[in-house]
Each structure stands twice: as structure tokens, then as C-alpha cells.
N, C-alpha and C positions, 0 to 999 in steps of 0.2 A: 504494500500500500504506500501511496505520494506522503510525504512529509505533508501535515496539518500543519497549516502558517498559525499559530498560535498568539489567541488575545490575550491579552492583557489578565482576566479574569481563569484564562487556562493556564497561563504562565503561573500565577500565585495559586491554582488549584496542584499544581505540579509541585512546585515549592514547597507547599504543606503535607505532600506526603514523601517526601523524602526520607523524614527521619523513622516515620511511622504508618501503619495503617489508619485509616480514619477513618466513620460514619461521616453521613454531611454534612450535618452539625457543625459536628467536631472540627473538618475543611473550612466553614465559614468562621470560625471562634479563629480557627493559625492563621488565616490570613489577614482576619484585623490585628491578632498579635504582630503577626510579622512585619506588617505595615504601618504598627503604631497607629491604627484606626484610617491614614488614606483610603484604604480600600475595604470596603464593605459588599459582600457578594448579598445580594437577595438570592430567595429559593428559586426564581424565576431562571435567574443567570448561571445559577451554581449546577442545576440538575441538566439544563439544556447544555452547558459545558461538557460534565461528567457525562451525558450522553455521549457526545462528541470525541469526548479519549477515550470513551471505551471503543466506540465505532473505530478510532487509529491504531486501536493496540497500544495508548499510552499508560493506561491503568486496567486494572483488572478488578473486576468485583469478587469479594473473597465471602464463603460460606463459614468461618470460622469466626467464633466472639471471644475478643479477651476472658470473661469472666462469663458465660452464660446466664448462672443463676443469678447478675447483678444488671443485666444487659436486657433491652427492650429487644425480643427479635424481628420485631420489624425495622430494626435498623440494618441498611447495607452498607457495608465496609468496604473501604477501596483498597487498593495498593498499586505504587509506581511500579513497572514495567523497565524492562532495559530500555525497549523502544521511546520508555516517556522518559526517563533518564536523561538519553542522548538528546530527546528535540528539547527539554529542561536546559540541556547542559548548551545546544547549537544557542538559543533564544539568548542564553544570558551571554553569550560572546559577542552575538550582532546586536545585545544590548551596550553593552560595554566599548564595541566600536562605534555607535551612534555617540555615547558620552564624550567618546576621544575627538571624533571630530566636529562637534559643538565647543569642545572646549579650544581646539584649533583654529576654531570660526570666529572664536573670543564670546559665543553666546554662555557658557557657562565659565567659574574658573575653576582651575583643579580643585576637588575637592568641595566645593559648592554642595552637593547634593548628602553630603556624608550627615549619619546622623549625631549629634551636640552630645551622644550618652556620657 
């Protein structure tokens, strides 16, 4: 299957499962984390995404619950993919080359976008 050109909203849906599995919930709560609150997915964007990399082979839907007896099961759990890995991993280098050449434009200056933690 073609490489999915990845939005914004799948790029941080990608993001958030890196380290872990996650319901979808769970995907919308890591990427306001992640984002320090920028980015807020609704249910609307979040499942028509996850539709979307599942249709790529970037994530896969997993029948297994961390905890059963503590766990709602009509929750479904995702997990990143090698395939969603990779287009994770391509996104944030043609992210980082767009940064390089704004900052060569003089639109941005090094380090501009970093966060103040």
C-alpha cells in the first residue's frame, strides 16, 4: 500500500502510541499531554483518523486488555505498527526540514518553537 500523506491529527495519533498501547480515550488525553493542550483531537477526528491507519497498516487494533477485570471491554486498543513507525519516523524528518528552512528564510529563529520547560 502508497504511503498515507499524514495530518496533523494522525501524526500526534502516531506519536501517542509509541510508547504504548492505547484505547481512544487514552490517544486523545497523550496528545493534549504531548502538546501541552495545542492540540485537542475530538471523537469526530480521532476515530475517522484511526480509521484511516488502520486502512494503511499504520496501527493495528489489539484484542488484549491490560487489566480485564479493571477495563471497560468495549474499549478498543490500538498499537503502532513498523509501517506506522516508519511514516511517524519519515513525517517528523520532512517536519524538521520545513523548521530548517523557515529558519533559513529568517521566518523562524533557531530554537523559537522549543518549549520554556
Amino acid at each position: 500500500m502508497g504511503a498515507l500523506l499524514l495530518t496533523r491529527a494522525a501524526f500526534y495519533i502516531l506519536l501517542s502510541l509509541v510508547d504504548e498501547e492505547r484505547h481512544g480515550y487514552g490517544i486523545m488525553l497523550e496528545v493534549t499531554r504531548l502538546t501541552e493542550g495545542a492540540v485537542r483531537l475530538n471523537s469526530a477526528t480521532l476515530y475517522r483518523s484511526i480509521k484511516q491507519l488502520l486502512a494503511a497498516g499504520y496501527i493495528d487494533q489489539i484484542d488484549e486488555r491490560p487489566d480485564p477485570a479493571l477495563d471497560d471491554e468495549r474499549r478498543r486498543y490500538y498499537r503502532l505498527t513498523e509501517a506506522g513507525k516508519k511514516a511517524a519516523e519519515a513525517e517528523a524528518v520532512r517536519l524538521e526540514q520545513a523548521v530548517r528552512l523557515a529558519e533559513a528564510k529568517h521566518l523562524l529563529r533557531p530554537g523559537m518553537g522549543e518549549s520554556r520547560a
